[in-house]
C-alpha positions in Angstrom: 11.5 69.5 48.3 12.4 70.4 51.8 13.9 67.4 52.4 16.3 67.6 48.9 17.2 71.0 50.5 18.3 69.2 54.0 20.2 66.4 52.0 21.9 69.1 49.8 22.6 71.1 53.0 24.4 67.8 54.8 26.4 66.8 52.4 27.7 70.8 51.8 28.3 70.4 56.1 29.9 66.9 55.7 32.0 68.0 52.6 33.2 71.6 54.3 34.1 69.1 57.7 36.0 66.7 55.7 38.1 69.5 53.8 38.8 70.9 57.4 39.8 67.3 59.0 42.3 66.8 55.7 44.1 70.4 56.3 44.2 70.5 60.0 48.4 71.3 59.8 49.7 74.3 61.1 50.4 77.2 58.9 52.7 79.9 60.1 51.4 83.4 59.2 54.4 85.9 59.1 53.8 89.8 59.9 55.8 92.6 59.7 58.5 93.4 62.6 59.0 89.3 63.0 55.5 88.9 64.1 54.2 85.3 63.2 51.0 83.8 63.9 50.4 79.8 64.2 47.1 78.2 63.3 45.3 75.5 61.5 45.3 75.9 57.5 41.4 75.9 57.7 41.5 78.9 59.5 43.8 81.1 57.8 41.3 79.9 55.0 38.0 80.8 56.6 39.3 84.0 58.2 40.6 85.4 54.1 37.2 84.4 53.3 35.5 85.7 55.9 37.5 89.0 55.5 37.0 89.3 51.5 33.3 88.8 52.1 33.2 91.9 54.5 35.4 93.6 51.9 32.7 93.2 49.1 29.8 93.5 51.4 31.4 97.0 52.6 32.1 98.3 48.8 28.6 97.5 47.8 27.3 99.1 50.8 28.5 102.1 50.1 27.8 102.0 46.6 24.2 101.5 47.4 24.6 104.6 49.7 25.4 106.8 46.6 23.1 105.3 44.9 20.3 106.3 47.3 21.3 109.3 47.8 21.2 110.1 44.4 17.5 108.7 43.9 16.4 110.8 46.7 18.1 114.1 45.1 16.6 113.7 42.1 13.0 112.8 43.6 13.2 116.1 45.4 13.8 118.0 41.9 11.0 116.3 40.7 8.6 117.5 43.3 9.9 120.6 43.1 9.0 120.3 39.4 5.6 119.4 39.4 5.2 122.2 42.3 6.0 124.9 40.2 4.0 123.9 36.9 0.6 122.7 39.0 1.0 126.4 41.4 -1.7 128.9 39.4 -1.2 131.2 37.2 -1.8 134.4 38.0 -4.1 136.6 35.9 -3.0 138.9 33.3 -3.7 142.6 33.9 -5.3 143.6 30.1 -6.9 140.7 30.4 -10.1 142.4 32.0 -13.7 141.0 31.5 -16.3 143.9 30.3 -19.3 143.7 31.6 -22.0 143.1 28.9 -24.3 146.0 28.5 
């Protein structure tokens, strides 16, 4: 099994370095106030990948935040809950035992 995994794993590597040595032109990036930028097409590539992945990894984040923060609100009620029906009651004040005679 590892060694299907390792095959698998080269032949990703060998296929990603092939699709870089194919699109090794330059690509001219152009920013605002006649800014451009020249590098290889499999860099403007990886960097939007590379910058959508932080994207999603940053909304998700802070999703899972909210979502935490939520769990641990609602755990806190819960205690508070169960606090207040397991605390005693307190007696009742007609509610006096005679002694038998």
């Amino acid at each position: 099994m590892r060694a299907l995994i390792w095959i698998l794993r080269l032949l990703l590597f060998f296929l990603l370095f092939g699709f870089a040595v194919k699109n090794d032109h330059l690509a001219n990036l152009f920013f605002f106030f006649g800014w451009q930028w020249q590098l290889p097409l499999v860099f403007v590539i990886l960097l939007s990948f590379a910058a959508g992945a932080l994207l999603g990894v940053t909304a998700t984040f802070a999703s899972l935040l909210r979502k935490h923060r939520e769990i641990r609100r609602l755990r806190r009620q819960v205690e508070r809950m169960e606090r207040s029906q397991t605390e005693p009651v307190a007696p009742a004040a007609d509610a006096v035992t005679a002694e038998p005679l």
